[in-house]
PADO-875026 format. One record per residue (C-alpha): residue in three letters; chain; x, y, z. Coordinates in pm, whole numbers, plus 50000, padded with zeros to 5 digits. Example, Ala and Ser with C-alpha at 12.3 -4.5 7.8 and 13.67 -1.06 7.14 Angstrom:
2
    aa   ch      px      py      pz
   ALA    A   51230   49550   50780
   SER    A   51367   49894   50714
***
This chain:
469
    aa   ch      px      py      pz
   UNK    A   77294   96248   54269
   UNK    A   77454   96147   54608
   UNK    A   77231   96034   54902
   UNK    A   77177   96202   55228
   UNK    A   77460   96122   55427
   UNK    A   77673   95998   55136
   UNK    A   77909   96292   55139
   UNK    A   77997   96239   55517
   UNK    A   78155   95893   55494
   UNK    A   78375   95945   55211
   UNK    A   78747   95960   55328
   UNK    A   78970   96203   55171
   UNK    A   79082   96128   54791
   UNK    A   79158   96319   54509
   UNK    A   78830   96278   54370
   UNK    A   78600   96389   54615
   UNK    A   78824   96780   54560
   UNK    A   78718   96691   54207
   UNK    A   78345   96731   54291
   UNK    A   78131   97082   54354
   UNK    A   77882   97085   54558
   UNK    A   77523   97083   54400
   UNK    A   77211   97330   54490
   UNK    A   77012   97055   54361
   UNK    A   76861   96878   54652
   UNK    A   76821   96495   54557
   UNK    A   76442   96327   54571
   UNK    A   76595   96097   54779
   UNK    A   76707   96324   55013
   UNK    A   76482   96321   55361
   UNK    A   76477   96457   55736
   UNK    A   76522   96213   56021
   UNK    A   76128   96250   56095
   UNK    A   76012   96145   55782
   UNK    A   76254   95734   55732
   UNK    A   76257   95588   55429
   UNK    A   76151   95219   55375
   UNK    A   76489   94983   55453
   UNK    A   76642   94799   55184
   UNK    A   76735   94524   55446
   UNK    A   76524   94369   55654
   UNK    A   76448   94464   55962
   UNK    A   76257   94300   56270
   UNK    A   75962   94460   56434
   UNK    A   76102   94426   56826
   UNK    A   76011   94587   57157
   UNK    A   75909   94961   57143
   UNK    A   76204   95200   57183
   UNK    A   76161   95429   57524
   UNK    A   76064   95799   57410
   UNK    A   76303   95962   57687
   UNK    A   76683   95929   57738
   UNK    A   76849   96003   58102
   UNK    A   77087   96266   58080
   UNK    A   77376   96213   58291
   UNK    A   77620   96384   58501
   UNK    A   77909   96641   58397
   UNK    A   78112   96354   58440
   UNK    A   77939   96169   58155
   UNK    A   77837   96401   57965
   UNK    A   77587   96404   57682
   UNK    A   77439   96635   57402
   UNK    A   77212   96362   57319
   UNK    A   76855   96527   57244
   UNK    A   76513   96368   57400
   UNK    A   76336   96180   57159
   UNK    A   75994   96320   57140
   UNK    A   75697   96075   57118
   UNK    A   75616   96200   56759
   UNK    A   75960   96099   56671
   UNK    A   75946   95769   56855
   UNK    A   75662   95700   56624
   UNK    A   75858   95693   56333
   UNK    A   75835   95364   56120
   UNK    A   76221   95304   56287
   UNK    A   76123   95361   56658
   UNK    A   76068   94995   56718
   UNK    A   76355   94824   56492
   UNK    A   76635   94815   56779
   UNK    A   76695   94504   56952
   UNK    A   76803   94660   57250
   UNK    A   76767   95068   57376
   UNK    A   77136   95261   57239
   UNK    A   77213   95579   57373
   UNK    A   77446   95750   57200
   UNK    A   77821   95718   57151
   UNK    A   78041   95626   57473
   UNK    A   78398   95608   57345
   UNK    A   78634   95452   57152
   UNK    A   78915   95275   57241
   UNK    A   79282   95237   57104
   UNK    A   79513   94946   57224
   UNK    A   79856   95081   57148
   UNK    A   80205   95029   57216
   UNK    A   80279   95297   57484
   UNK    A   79914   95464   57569
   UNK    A   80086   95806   57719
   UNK    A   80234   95906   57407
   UNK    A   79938   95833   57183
   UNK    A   79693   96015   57431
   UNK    A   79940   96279   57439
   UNK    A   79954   96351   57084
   UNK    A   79536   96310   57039
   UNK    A   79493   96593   57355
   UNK    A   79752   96801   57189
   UNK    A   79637   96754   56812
   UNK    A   79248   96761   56900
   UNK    A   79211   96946   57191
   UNK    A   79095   96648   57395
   UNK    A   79180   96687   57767
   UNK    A   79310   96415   57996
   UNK    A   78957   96322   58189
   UNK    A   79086   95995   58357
   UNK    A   79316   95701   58374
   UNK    A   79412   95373   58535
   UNK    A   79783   95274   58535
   UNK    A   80040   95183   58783
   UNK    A   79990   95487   58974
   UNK    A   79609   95391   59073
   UNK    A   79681   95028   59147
   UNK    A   79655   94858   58793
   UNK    A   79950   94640   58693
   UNK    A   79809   94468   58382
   UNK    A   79780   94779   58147
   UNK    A   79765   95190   58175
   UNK    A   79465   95327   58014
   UNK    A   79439   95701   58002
   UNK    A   79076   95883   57892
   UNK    A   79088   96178   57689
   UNK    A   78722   96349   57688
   UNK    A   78616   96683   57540
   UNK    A   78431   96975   57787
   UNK    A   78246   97020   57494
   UNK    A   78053   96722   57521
   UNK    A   78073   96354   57529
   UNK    A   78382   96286   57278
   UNK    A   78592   96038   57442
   UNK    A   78907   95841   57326
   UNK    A   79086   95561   57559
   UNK    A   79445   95439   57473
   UNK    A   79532   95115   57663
   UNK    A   79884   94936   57636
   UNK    A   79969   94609   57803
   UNK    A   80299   94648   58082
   UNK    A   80586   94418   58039
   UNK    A   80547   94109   58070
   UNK    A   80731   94110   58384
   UNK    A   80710   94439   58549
   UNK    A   80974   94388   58851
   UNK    A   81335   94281   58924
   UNK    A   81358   93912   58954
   UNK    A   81438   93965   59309
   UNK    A   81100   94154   59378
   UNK    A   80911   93821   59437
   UNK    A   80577   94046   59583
   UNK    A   80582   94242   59302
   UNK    A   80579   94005   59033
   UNK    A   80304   93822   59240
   UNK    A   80089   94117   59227
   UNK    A   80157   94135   58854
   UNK    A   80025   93783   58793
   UNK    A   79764   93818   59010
   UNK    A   79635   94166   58845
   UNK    A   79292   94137   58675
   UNK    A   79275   94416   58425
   UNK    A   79077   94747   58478
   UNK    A   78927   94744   58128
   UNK    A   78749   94380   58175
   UNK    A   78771   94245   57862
   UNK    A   79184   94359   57776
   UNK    A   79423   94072   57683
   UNK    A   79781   94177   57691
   UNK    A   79886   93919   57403
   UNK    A   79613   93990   57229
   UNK    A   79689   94386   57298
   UNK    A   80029   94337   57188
   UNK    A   79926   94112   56871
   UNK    A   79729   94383   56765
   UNK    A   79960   94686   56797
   UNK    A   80220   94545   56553
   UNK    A   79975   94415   56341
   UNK    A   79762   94718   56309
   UNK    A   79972   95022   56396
   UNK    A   79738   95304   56541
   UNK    A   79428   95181   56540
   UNK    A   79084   95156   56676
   UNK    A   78988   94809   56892
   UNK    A   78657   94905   57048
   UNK    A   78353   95111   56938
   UNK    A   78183   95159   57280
   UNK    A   77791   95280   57316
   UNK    A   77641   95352   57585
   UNK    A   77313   95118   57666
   UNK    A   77021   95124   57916
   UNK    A   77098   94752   58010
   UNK    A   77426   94563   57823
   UNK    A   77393   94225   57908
   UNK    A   77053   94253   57785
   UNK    A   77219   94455   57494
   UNK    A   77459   94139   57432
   UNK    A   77185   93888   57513
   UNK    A   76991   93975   57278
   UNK    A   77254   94079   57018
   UNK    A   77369   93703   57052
   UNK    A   77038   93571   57020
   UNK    A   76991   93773   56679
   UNK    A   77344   93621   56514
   UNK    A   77624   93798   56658
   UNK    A   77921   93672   56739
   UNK    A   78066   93700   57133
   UNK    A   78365   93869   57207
   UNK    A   78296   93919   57622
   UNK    A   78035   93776   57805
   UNK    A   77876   94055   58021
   UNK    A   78053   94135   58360
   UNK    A   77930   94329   58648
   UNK    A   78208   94596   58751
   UNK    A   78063   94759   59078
   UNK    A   77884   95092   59103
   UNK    A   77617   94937   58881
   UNK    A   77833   94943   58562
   UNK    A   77813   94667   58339
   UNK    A   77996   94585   58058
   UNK    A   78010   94308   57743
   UNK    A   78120   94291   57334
   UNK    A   78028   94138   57050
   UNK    A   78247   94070   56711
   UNK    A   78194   94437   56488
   UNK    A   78444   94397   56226
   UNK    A   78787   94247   56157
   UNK    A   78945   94218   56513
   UNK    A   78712   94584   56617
   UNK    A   78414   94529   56854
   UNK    A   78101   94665   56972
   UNK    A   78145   94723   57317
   UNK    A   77813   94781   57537
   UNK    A   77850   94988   57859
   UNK    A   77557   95093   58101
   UNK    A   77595   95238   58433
   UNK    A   77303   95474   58673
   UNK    A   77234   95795   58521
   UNK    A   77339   95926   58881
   UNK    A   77695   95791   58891
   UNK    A   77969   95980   59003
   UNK    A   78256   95721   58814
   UNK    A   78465   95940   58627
   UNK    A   78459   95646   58353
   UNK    A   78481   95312   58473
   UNK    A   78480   95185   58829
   UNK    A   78896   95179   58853
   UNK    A   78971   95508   58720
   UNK    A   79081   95796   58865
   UNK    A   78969   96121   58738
   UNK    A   79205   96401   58647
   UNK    A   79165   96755   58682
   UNK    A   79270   96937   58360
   UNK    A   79454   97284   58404
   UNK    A   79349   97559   58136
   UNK    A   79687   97491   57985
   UNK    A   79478   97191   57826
   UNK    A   79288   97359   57597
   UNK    A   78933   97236   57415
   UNK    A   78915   97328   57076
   UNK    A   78530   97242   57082
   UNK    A   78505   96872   56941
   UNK    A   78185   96745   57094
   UNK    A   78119   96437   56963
   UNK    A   78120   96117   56728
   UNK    A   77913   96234   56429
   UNK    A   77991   95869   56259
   UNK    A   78239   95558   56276
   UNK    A   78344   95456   55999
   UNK    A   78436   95076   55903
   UNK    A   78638   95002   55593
   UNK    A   78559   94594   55465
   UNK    A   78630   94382   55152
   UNK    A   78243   94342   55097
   UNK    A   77985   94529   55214
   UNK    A   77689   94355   55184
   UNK    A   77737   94053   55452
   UNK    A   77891   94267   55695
   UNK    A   77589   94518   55687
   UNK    A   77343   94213   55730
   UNK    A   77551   94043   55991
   UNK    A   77521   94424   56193
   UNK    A   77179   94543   56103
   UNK    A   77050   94144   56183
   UNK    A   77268   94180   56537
   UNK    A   77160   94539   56629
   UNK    A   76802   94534   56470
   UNK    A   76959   94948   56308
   UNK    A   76775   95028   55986
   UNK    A   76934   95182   55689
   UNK    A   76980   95506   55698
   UNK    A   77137   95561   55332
   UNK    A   77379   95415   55064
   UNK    A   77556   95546   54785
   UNK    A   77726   95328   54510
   UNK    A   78039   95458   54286
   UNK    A   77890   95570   54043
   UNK    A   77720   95807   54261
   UNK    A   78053   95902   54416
   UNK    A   78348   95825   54245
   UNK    A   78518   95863   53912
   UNK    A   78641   95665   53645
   UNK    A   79005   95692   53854
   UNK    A   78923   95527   54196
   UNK    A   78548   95434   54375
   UNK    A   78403   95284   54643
   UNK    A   78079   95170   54781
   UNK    A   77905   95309   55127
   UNK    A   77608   95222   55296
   UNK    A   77497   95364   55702
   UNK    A   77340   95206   55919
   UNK    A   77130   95396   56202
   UNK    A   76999   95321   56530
   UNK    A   76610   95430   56645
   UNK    A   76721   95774   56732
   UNK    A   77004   95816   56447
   UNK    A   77222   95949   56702
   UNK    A   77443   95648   56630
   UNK    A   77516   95606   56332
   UNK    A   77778   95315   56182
   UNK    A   77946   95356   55861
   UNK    A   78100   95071   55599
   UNK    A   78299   95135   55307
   UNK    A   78401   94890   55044
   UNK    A   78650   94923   54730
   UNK    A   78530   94948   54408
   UNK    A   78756   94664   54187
   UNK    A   78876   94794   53826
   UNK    A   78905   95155   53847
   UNK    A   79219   95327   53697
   UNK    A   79334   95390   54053
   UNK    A   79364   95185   54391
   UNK    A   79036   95253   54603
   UNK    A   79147   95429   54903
   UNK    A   78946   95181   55060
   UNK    A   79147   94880   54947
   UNK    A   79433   95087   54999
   UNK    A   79305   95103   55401
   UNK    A   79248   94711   55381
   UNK    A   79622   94646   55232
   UNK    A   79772   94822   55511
   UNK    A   79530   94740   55813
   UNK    A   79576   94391   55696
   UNK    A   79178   94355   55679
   UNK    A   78836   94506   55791
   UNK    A   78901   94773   56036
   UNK    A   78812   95114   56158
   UNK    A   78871   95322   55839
   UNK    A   78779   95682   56023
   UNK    A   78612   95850   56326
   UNK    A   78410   96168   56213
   UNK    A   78381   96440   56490
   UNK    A   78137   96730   56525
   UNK    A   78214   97121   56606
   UNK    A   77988   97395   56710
   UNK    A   78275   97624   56557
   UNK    A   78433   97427   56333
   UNK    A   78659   97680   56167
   UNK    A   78763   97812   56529
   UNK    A   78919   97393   56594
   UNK    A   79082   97411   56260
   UNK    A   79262   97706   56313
   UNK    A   79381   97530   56662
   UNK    A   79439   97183   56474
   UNK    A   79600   97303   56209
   UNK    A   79846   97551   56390
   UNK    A   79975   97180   56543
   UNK    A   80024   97012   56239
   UNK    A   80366   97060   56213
   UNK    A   80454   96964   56569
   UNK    A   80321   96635   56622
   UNK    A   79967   96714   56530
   UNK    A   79729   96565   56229
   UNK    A   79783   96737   55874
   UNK    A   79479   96864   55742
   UNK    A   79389   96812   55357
   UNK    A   79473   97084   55106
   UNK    A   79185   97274   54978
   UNK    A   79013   97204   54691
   UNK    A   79098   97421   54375
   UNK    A   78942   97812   54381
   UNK    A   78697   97718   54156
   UNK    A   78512   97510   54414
   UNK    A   78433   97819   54631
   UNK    A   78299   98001   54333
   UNK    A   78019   97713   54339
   UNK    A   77994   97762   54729
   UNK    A   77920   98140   54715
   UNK    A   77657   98020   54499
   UNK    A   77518   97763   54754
   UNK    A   77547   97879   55060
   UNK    A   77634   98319   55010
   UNK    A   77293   98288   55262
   UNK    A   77439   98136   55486
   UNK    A   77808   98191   55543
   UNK    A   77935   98510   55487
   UNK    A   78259   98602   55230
   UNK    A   78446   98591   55540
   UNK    A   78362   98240   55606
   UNK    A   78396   98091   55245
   UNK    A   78755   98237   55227
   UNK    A   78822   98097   55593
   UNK    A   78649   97777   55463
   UNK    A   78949   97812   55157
   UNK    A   79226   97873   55353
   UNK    A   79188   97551   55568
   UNK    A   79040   97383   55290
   UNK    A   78652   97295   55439
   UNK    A   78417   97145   55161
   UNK    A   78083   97335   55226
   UNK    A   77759   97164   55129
   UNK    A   77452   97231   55124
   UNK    A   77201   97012   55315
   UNK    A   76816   96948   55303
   UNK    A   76651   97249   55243
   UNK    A   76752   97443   55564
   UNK    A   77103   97380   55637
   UNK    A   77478   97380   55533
   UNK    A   77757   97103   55628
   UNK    A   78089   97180   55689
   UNK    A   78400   96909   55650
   UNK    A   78739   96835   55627
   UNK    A   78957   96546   55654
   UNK    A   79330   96493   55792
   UNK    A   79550   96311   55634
   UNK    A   79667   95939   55763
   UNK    A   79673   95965   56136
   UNK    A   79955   95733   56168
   UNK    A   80275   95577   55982
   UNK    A   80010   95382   55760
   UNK    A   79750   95461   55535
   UNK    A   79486   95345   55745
   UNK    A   79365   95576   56004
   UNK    A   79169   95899   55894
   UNK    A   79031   96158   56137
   UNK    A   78680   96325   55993
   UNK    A   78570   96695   56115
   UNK    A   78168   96824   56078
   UNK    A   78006   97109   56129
   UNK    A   77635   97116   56058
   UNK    A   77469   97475   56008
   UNK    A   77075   97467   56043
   UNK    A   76854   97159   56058
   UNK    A   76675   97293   56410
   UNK    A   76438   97064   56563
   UNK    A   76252   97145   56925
   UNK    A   76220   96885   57148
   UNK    A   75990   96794   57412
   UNK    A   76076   97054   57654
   UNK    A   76105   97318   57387
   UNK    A   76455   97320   57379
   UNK    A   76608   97372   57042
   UNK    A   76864   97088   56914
   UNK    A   77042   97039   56555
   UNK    A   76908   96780   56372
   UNK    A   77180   96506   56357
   UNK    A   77012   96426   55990
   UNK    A   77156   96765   55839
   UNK    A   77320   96567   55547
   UNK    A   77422   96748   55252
   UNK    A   77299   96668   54865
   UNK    A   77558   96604   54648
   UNK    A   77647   96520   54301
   UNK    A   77907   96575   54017
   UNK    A   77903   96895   53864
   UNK    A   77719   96863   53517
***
């Protein structure tokens, strides 16, 4: 049987087509209020606050409150330092334009902000793409030239050398190191924190490694990094719950026209890290952020006798937050698709970002009508027999309509705990390589009521899988 949130990390292969879903709902399985004991260790730290800020329209959030019987969980008091949710994540590329052109037009995303030579900022042009449907939020950032001017524009090339960069911790060496050696990929996984340097203070003191020491941008913003994975970091960013930034003090916001759709993509469900071995990466993490396990799942749980891997999630207090590794599984008939990722990235890396939908066949539609013009290509369904099993599982739930929809633009359909159903698809590679995949969920069910009475889905709506027997 596959764990809770198992099914959700797995990247697309031919073997995960190759495997119905199950009405059998694992011992294992569990809701977010009732944790299960941690296989690694965790420290008992400070007690995590029971209420989260909400912010303004122009930060937007679908975070739920955490209620006080939540808080009370055997988890509530495991973070080292009070995480949020999700903030953004952020590409260095070659030319940022085109790549946050493509992602608005693929996804849906609109343009929410930017910083370039138009707003003052001559040491790289950032541009924000951020859904209306909540707080989803890519940035693409590209070093300039190295010199920007004519030789004979002396006060222009002074201005150049003298620019400090918008995005504090950006290197343009390192930017452009990392474009060639990575293609399209992901440098930054950014949360959002009540306080970051106390975030990286304390991340430091607990074993991590520093990337950038916490700096004060104006406005009340602050903003610092530690080492995640491979050359990707965790970047901490806090800021006033009443702020009026658009994103960062330095950017400019941008008004969207309705010719820039939103498909409904509303936030990160899960990142997902691929890594040659799992098991000293997860410590170095869960030591660093204090998250406790949330699940695993081992190949035999998953894979075949063709091609495996190894997963294991890692959760903060709240599980809003929840950070995925993947590692190969060595002598199988076929490659791992995770050691194909690591050939290609040239090492540990972000392996794929996994995005939530309120309508998730509606975005597909929209995502999938763009795959031939410079959009993402969306799997292939798996074979009709699959559906049979899926009228059987979840004919309560979604009606014939649905399941052939859920055919046509091949979405898996699983069913989760005992009151919901998961949606998901995958694209194909994002980019020239075999690296980048993009991840799309739709949970069905799971209500909890918070506080205030106000129904949320429960983020823990995982699905129970295994191979058909």
């Amino acid at each position: 049987m596959m764990n809770a949130h198992a099914r959700l990390v797995v990247a697309s292969t031919a073997f995960t087509h190759a495997l119905p879903p199950n009405p059998k709902l694992s011992s294992s399985i569990r809701s977010r209020c009732t944790p299960r004991r941690p296989s690694l260790p965790m420290p008992s730290l400070r007690q995590l606050p029971t209420t989260l800020q909400a912010t303004k329209t122009l930060h937007p959030t679908t975070t739920p409150v955490v209620t006080a019987d939540r808080a009370a969980g055997s988890f509530a008091g495991t973070d080292r330092f009070h995480v949020i949710d999700f903030h953004h994540v952020e590409f260095w590329c070659a030319d940022a334009a085109s790549a946050a052109g493509r992602f608005s037009f693929a996804l849906g995303v609109p343009l929410a902000a930017h910083s370039d030579l138009t707003t003052g900022n001559t040491a790289h042009a950032s541009h924000l793409l951020r859904s209306r449907s909540g707080p989803l939020a890519f940035l693409f950032t590209a070093p300039y030239a190295r010199h920007i001017s004519a030789d004979d524009d002396a006060g222009a090339t002074a201005a150049a050398s003298n620019s400090s960069p918008v995005v504090p911790s950006f290197s343009a060496d390192a930017a452009r190191r990392f474009a060639a050696d990575y293609g399209l990929a992901v440098r930054a996984v950014a949360v959002r924190v009540s306080d970051a340097a106390e975030a990286f203070r304390a991340s430091v003191a607990a074993g991590a490694r520093p990337a950038f020491s916490p700096a004060e941008l104006g406005r009340g913003f602050v903003f610092a990094e530690v080492e995640l994975y491979g050359d990707a970091v965790l970047r901490f960013v806090s800021y006033p719950a009443d702020t009026d930034v658009a994103f960062l003090p330095g950017f400019e916001s941008v008004v969207s026209s309705s010719e820039c759709p939103d498909y409904g993509l509303n936030r990160f469900d899960h990142i997902v890290g691929g890594v040659p071995d799992l098991a000293p990466v997860a410590a170095y993490i869960a030591g660093f952020t204090g998250f406790h396990e949330f699940d695993r799942v081992n190949g035999d749980e998953i894979g075949t006798a063709e091609s495996s891997l190894n997963g294991l999630v890692l959760a903060n207090s709240s599980e809003n937050v929840l950070l995925t590794l993947l590692e190969p599984v060595q002598g199988t008939k076929r490659r791992s698709q995770i050691q194909t990722f690591l050939d290609h990235h040239g090492g540990p890396g972000v392996q794929h970002l996994a995005m939530t939908s309120d309508d998730l066949l509606g975005a597909l539609r929209e995502i999938r009508a763009r795959s031939s013009i410079g959009g993402f290509e969306l799997l292939p369904p798996p074979p009709p027999s699959y559906y049979d099993s899926v009228r059987r599982l979840a004919g309560d739930v979604l009606s014939e309509a649905q399941i052939k929809e859920c055919q046509e633009l091949g979405v898996r359909v699983d069913r989760a705990d005992s009151d919901g159903v998961v949606l998901q698809t995958f694209t194909k590679a994002a980019g020239d390589r075999p690296t980048l995949l993009l991840e799309f969920i739709q949970r069905i069910g799971c209500v909890e009521i918070d506080e205030n009475g106000k129904e949320h889905q429960r983020g823990g709506c995982v699905p129970s899988l295994g191979k058909a027997g």
